[in-house]
VOBA-1610 file (N, C-alpha, C; in pm, whole numbers, padded with zeros to 5 digits, always signed):
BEGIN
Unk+02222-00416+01165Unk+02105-00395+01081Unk+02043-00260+01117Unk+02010-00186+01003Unk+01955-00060+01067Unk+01771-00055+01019Unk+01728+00007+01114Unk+01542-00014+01117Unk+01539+00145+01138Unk+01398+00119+01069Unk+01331+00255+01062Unk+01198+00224+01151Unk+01188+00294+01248Unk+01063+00318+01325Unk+00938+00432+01294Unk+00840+00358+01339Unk+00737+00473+01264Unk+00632+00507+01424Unk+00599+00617+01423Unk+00535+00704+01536Unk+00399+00682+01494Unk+00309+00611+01549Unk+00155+00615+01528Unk+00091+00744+01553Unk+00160+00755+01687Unk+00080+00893+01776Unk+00171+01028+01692Unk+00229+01041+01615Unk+00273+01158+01520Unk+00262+01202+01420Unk+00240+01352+01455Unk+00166+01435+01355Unk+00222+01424+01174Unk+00330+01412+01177Unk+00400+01352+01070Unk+00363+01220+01010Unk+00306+01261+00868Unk+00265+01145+00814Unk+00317+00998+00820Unk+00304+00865+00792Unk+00443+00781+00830Unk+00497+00724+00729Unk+00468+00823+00601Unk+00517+00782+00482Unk+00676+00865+00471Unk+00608+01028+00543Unk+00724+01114+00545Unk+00837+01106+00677Unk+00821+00997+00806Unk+00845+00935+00887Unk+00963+00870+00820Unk+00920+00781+00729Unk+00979+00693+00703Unk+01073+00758+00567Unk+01040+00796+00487Unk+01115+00866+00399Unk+01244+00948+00469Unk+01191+01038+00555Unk+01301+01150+00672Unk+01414+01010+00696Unk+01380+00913+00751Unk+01501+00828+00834Unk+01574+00773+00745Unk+01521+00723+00598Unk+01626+00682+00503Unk+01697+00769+00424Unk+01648+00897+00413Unk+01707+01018+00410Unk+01860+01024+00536Unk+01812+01043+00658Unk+01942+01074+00716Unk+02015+00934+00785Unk+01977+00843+00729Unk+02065+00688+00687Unk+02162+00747+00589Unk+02061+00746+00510Unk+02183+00738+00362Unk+02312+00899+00385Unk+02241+00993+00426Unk+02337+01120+00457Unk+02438+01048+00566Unk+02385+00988+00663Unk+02507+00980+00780Unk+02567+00863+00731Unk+02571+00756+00618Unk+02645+00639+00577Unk+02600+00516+00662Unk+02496+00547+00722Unk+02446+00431+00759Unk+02388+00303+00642Unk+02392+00326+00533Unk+02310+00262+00423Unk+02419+00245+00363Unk+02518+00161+00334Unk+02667+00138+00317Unk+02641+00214+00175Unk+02757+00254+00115Unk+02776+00309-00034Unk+02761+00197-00127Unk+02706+00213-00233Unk+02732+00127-00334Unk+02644+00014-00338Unk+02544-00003-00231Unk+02492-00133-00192Unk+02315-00052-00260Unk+02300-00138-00346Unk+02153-00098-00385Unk+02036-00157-00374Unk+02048-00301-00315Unk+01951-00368-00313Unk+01919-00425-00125Unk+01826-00386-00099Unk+01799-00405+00066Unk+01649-00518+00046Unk+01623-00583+00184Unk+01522-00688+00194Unk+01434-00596+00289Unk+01331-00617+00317Unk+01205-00564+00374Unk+01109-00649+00441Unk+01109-00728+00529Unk+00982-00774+00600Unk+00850-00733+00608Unk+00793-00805+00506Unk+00647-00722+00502Unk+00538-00866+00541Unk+00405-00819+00561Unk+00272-00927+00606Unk+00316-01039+00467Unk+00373-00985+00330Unk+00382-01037+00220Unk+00474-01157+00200Unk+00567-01131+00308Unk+00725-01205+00319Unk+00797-01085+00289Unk+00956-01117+00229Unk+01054-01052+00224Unk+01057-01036+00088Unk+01049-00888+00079Unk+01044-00838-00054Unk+01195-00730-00068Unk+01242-00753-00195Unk+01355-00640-00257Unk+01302-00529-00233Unk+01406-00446-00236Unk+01414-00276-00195Unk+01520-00239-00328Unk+01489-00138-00398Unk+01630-00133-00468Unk+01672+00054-00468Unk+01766+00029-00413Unk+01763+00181-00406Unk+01857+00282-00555Unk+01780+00347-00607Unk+01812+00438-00773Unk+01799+00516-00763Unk+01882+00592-00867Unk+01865+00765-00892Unk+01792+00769-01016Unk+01705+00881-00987Unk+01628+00912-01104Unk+01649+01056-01062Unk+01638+01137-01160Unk+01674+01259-01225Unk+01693+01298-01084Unk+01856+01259-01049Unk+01939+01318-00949Unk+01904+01299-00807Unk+01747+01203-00787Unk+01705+01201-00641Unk+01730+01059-00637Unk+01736+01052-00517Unk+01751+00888-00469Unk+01640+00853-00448Unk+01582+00715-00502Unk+01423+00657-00489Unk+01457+00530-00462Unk+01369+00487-00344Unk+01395+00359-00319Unk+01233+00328-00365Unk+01242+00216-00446Unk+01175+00099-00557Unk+01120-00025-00490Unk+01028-00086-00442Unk+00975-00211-00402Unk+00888-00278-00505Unk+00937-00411-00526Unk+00849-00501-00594Unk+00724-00538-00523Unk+00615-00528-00571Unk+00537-00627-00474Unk+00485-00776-00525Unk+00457-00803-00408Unk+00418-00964-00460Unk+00325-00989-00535Unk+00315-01070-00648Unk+00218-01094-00713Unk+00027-01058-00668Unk-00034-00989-00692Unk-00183-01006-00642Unk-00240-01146-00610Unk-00331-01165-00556Unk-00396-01248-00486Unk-00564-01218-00553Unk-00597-01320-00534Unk-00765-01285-00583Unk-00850-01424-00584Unk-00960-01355-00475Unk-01007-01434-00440Unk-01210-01395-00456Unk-01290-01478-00484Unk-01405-01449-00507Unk-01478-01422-00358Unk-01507-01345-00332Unk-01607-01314-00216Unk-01722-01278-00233Unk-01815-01374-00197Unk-01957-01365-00206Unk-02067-01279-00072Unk-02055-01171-00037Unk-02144-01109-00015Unk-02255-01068-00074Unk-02374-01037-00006Unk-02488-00972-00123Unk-02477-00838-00151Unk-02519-00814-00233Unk-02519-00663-00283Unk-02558-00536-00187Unk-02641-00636-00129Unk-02712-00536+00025Unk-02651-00530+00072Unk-02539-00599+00097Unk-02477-00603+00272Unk-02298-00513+00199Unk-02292-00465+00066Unk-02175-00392+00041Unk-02226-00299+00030Unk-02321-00273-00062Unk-02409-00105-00060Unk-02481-00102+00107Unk-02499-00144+00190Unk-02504-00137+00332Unk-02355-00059+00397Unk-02287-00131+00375Unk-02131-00115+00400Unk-02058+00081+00389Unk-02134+00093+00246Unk-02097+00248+00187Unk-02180+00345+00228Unk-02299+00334+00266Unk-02413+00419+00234Unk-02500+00419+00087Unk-02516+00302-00002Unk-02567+00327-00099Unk-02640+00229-00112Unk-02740+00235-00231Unk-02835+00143-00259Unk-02774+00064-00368Unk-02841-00067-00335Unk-02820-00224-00445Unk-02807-00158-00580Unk-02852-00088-00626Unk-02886-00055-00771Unk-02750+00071-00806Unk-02696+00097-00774Unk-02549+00180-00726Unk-02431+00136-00741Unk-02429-00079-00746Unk-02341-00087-00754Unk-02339-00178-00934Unk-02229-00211-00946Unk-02234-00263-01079Unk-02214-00417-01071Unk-02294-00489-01146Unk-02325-00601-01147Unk-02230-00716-01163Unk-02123-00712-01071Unk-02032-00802-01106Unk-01957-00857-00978Unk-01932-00974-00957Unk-01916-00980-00763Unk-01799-00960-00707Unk-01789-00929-00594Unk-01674-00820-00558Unk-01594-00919-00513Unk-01445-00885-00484Unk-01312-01000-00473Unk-01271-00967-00351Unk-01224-01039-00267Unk-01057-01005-00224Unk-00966-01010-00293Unk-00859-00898-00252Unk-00728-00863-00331Unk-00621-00813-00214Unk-00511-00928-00282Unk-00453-00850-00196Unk-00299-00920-00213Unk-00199-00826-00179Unk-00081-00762-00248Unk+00055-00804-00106Unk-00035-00837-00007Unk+00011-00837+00138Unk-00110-00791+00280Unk-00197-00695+00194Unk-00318-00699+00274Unk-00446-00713+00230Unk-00522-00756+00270Unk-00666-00766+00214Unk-00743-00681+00190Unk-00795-00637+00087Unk-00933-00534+00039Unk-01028-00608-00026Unk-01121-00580-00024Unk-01285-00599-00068Unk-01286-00497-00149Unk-01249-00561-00308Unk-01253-00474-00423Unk-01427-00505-00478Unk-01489-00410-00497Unk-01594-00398-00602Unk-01655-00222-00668Unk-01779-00250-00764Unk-01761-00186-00904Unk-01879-00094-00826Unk-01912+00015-00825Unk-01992+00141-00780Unk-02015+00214-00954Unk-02158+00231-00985Unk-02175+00262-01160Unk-02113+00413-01126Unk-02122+00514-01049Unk-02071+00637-01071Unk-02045+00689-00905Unk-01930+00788-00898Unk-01879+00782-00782Unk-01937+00936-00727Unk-02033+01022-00785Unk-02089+01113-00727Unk-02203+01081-00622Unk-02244+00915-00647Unk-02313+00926-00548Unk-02241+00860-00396Unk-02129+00849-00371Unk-01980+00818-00246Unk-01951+00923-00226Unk-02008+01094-00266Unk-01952+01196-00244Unk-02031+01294-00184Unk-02141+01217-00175Unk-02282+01287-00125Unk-02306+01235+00021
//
């Protein structure tokens, strides 16, 4: 089985970490020929990999797992607390968990110049 390791402590992003090693997989034949579909251990379970050419580059493709969504009731104070902004900042609708394999605290901000200030 071949694994790709990723460097926390390196200056190299670990998207391009990880891109570089299936890069010189697939150059040195470590990624058998012909074989396009690989499994992935993720927080999600085991998800497909499918590896394709699109206009001449090799792209490897992941499904993800269906979303998740869940109602989370915080107050408005304690998320505009969270950002730096005031109750009246955010938009009136209550914010979720979501999540794909990891959890986020999705909610609605009326305009994003004031997250930039």
């Amino acid at each position: 089985m071949t694994h790709v390791s990723i460097n926390r402590n390196s200056d190299t992003p670990i998207y391009l970490q990880i891109k570089n090693q299936i890069r010189d997989m697939i150059i040195s034949g470590k990624l058998p020929a012909g074989k396009n579909i690989f499994y992935q251990e993720t927080k999600a379970g085991v998800l497909s990999v499918e590896l394709s050419n699109i206009n001449n580059e090799k792209v490897f493709i992941m499904i993800q797992t269906l979303p998740k969504f869940e109602v989370f009731d915080p107050s408005k104070s304690e998320i505009a607390g969270l950002i730096g902004l005031d109750e009246d900042n955010l938009i009136d609708l209550p914010a979720m968990r979501v999540s794909t394999g990891i959890w986020w605290l999705v909610f609605g901000v009326k305009t994003l110049d004031k997250l930039m200030t």
